[in-house]
N, C-alpha and C positions, 0 to 999 in steps of 0.2 A: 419598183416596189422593194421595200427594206425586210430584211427577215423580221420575227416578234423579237422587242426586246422584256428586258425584267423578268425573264420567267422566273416563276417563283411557288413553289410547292410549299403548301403548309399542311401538317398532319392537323387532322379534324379529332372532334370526341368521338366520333361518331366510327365505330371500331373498324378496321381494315380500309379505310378511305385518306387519299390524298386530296384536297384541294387547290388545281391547278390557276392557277391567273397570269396574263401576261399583258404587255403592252402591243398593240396590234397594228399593222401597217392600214392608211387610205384604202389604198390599190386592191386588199385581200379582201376574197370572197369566201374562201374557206384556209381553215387550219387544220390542221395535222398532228394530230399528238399519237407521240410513241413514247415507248417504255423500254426498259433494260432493268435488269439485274446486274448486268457485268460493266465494268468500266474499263476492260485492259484487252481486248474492244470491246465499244461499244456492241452490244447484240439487238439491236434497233425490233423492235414490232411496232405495228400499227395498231395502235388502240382506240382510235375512233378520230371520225372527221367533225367539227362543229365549225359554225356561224359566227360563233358567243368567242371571246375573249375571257371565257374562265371554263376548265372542266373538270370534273368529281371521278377520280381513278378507284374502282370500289372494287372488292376481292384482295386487297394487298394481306401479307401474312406477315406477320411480328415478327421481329428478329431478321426481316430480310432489307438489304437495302436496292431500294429503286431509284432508276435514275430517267429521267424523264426529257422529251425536246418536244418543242412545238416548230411547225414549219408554216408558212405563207404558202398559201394557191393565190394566185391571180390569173390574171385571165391570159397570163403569156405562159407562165411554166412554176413551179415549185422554189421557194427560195433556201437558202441555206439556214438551217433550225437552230434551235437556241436550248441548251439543255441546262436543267440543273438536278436538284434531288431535292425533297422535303426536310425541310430543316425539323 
């Protein structure tokens, strides 16, 4: 199984909301998406597990930046995640 690729955060109208979307592996049953404020490291949280190959980050605060990865579950272990930040 391959990690997600393309992640790709886009800022929505829709106020304090990121929408997440990525390219999904066969093998994945679930993904992983976490979040960071820091990049110099990462401070990784888990912000929720989904099915879907796109998810809606709601609560974010203006003026802040987020930086986001999606990870692959499959049925053997966790893959290496894919991060970006909302353009």
């Amino acid at each position: 199984m391959n990690p997600p690729t393309k992640v790709e955060g886009l800022l929505t109208k829709t106020r304090g909301r990121a929408s997440l979307v990525w390219k999904g592996d066969d093998g994945a049953r679930v993904y992983n998406v976490f979040m960071s404020t820091t990049n110099n490291p990462y401070n990784w949280t888990l912000v929720s597990a989904t099915t879907k190959q796109r998810f809606n980050v709601d609560g974010l605060v203006a003026g802040t930046f987020y930086y986001f990865a999606v990870s692959a579950v499959g049925t053997g272990k966790q893959k290496a995640a894919r991060a970006n930040r909302p353009k």
